[in-house]
Backbone bond lengths (Angstrom), bond angles and torsions (degrees), N, CA, C in turn:
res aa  C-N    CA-C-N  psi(-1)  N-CA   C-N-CA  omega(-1)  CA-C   N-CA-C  phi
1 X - - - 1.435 - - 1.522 108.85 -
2 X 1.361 117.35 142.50 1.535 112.47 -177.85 1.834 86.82 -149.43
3 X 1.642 104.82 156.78 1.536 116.34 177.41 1.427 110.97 -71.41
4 X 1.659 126.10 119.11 1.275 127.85 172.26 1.519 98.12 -60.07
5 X 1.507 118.34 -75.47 1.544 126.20 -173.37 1.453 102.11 -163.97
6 X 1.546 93.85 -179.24 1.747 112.79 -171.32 1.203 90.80 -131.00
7 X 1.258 107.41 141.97 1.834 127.13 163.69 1.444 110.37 -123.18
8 X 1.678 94.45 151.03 1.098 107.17 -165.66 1.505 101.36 -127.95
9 X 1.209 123.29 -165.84 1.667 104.21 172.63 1.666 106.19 -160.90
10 X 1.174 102.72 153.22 1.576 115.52 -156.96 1.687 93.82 -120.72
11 X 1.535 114.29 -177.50 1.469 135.84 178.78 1.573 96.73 -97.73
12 X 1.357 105.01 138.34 1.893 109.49 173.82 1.913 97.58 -47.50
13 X 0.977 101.46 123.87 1.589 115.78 -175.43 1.211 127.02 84.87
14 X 1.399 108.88 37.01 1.376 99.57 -162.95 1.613 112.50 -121.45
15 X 1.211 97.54 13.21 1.758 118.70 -170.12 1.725 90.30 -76.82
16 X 0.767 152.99 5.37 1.876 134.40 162.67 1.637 79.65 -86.86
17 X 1.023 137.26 -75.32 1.342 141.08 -130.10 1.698 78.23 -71.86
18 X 1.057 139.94 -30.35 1.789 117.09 -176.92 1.476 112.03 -100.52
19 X 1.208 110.89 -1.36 1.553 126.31 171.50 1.845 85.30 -78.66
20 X 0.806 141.10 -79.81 1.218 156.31 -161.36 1.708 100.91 -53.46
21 X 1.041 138.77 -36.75 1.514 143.66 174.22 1.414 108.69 -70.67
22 X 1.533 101.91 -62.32 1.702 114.02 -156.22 1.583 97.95 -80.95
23 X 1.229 124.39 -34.87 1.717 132.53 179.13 1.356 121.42 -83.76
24 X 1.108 114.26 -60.79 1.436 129.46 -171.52 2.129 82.38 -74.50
25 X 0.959 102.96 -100.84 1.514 123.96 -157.89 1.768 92.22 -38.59
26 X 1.437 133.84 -50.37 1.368 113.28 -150.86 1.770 100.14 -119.24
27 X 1.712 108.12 -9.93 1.315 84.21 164.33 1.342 110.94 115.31
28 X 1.360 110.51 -42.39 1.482 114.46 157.47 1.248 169.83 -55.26
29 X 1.357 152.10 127.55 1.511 137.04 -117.95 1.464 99.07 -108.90
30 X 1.035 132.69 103.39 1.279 138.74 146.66 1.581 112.00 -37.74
31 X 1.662 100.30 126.27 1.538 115.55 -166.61 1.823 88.96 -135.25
32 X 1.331 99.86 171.42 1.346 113.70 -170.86 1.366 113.01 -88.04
33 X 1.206 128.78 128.63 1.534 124.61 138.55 1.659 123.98 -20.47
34 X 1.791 114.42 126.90 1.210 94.62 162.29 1.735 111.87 -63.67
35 X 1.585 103.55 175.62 1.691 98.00 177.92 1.223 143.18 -97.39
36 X 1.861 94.71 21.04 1.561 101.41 165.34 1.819 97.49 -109.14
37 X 0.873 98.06 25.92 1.418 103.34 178.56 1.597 118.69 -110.33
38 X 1.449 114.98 -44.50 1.424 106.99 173.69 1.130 118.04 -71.11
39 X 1.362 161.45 24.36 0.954 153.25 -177.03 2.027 106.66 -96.99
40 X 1.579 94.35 -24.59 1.831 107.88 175.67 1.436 107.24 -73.22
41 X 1.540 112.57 -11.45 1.686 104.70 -170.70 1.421 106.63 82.89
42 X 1.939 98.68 176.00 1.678 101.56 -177.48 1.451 100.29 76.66
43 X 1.733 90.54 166.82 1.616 94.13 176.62 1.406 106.56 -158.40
44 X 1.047 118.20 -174.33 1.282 132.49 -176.77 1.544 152.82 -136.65
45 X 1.499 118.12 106.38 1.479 138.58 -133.95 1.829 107.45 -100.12
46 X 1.322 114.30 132.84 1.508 116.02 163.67 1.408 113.56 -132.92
47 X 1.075 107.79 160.81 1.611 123.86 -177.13 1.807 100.59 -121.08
48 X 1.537 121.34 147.69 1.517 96.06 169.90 1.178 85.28 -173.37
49 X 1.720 102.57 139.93 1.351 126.60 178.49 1.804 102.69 -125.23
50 X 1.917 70.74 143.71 1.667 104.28 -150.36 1.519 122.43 18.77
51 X 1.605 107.06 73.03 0.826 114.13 -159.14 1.376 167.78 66.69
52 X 1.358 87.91 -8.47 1.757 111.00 -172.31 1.756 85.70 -104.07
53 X 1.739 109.62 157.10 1.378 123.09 166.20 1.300 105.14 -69.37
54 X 1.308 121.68 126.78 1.432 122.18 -170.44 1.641 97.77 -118.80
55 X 1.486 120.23 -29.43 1.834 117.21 166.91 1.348 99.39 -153.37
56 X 1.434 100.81 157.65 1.683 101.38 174.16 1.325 98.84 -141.66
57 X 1.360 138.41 155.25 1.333 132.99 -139.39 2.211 80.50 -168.32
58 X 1.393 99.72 120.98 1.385 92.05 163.09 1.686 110.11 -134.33
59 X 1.306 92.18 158.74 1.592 96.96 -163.01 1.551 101.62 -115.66
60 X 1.406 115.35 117.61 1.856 116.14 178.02 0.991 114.41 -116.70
61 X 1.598 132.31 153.16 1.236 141.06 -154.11 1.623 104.01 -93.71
62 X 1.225 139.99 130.44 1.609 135.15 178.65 1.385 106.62 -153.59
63 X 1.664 96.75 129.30 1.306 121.42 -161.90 1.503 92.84 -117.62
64 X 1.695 116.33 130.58 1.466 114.71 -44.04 1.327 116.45 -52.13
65 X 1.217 94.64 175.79 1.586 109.53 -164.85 1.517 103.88 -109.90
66 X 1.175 146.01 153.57 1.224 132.98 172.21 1.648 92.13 -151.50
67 X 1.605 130.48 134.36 1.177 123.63 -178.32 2.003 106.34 -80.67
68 X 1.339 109.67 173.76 1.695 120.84 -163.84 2.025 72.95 -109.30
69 X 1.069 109.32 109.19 1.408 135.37 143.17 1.577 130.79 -56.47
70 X 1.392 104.48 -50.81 1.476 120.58 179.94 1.410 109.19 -117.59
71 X 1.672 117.36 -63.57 1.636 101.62 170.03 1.165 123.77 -43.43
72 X 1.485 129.70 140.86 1.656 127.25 177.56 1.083 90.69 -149.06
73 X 1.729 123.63 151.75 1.472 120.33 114.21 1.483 130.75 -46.38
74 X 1.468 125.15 167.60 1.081 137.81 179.56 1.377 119.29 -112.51
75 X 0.948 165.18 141.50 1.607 151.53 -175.08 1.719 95.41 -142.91
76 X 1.274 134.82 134.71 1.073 153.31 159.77 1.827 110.24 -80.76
77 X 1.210 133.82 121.96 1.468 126.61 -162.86 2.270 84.56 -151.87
78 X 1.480 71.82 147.17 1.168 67.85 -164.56 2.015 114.51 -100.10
79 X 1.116 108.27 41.81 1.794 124.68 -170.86 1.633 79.44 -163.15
80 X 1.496 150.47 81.47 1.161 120.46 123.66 1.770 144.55 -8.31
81 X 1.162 106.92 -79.12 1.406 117.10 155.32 1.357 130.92 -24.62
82 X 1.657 104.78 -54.11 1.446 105.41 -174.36 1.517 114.78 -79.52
83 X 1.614 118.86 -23.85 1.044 123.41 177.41 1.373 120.21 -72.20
84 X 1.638 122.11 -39.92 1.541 142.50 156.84 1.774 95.58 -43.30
85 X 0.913 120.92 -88.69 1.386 118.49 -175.76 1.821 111.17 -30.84
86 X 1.207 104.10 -67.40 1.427 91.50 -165.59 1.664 111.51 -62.03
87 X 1.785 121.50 -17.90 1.309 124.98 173.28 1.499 108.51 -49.71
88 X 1.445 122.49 -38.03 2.065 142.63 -125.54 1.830 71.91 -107.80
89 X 1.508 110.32 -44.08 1.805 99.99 -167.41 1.379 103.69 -71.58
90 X 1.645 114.60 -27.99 1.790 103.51 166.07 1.276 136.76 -70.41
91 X 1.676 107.59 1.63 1.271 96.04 -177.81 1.695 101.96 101.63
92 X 1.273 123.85 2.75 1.971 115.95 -158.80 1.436 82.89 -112.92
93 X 1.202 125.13 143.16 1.800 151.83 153.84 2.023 92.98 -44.89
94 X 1.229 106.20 123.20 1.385 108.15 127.80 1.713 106.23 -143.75
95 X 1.756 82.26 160.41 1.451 109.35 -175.07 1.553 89.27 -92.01
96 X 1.339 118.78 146.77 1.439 132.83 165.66 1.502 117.13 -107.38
97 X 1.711 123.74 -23.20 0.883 149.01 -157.59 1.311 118.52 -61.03
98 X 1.102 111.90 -22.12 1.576 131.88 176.12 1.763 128.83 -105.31
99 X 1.335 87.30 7.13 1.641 119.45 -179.35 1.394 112.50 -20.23
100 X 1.457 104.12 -51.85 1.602 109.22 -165.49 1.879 123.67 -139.39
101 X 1.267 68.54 43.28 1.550 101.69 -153.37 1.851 96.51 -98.66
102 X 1.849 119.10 1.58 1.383 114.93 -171.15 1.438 95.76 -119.60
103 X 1.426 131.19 143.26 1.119 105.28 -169.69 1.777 95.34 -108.74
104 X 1.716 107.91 145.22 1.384 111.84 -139.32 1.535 141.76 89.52
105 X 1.409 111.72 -51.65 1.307 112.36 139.83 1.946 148.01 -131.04
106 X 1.018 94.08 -167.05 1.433 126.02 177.66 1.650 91.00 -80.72
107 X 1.576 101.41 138.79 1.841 112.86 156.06 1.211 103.91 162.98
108 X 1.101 89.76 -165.23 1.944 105.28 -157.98 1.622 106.19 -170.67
109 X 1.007 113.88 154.27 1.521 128.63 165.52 1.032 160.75 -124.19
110 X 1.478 115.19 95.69 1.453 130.19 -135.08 1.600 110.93 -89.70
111 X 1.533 117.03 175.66 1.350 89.21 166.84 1.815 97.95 -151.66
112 X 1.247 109.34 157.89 1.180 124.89 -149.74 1.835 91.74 -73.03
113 X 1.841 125.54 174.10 1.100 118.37 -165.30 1.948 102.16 -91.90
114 X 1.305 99.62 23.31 1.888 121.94 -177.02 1.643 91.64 -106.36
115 X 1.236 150.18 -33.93 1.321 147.32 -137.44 1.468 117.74 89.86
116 X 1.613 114.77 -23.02 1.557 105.71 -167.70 1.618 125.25 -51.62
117 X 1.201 117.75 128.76 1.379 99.23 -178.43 1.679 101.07 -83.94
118 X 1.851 104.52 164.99 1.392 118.77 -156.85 1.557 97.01 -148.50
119 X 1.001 129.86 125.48 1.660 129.20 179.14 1.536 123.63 -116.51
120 X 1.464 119.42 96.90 1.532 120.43 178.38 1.631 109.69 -84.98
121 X 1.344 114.41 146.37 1.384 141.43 -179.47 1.563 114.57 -141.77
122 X 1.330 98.89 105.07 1.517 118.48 159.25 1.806 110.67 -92.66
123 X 1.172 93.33 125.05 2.024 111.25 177.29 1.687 90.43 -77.56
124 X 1.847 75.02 134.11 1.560 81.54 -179.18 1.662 118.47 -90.81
């Protein structure tokens, strides 16, 4: 068994603002919807080392919308810091507060420009 992906969920229109989190802020490549699929909205994000899909993260539209506070994914990145920083230059919340609080690593917990919370871990 291995993880296909994690979804998260946004406000009907709210795909710039997660284009802008998951791309801009975390780095990740926006890939297409199959095409019985875009018509629900949202979109859909990968990360991939040397080439291989290393996470895929999809984002769906839900009316109402209420952001995941406590549920998160986890993402392992390998500069904590630099990624927190460049999130803080977009404008996105992270918590630092929990810094050392994993045992093994470094992280923090950010949250998407929806409220979702999002948790990076650098191995120390």
């Amino acid at each position: 068994m291995r993880l296909h992906h994690v979804q998260v969920a946004c406000p009907k229109g709210g795909e710039g603002m997660a284009r802008r989190f998951w791309v801009d802020g975390l780095g990740m490549t926006e890939v297409d919807k199959p095409a019985d699929l875009r018509a629900r909205g949202g979109a859909w994000f990968r990360a991939y080392d040397d080439g291989a899909v290393a996470a895929e993260l999809h984002v769906g539209v839900e009316d109402p919308f209420v952001p995941a506070r406590k549920a998160h994914p986890a993402f392992v990145v390998a500069d904590v810091g630099a990624v927190a920083a460049r999130l803080e230059e977009l404008g996105f919340e992270v918590d630092h507060s929990q810094r050392d609080s994993f045992p093994g690593h470094v992280r923090c917990h950010c949250f998407d420009g929806h409220g979702n919370r999002v948790e990076l871990l650098e191995p120390r």
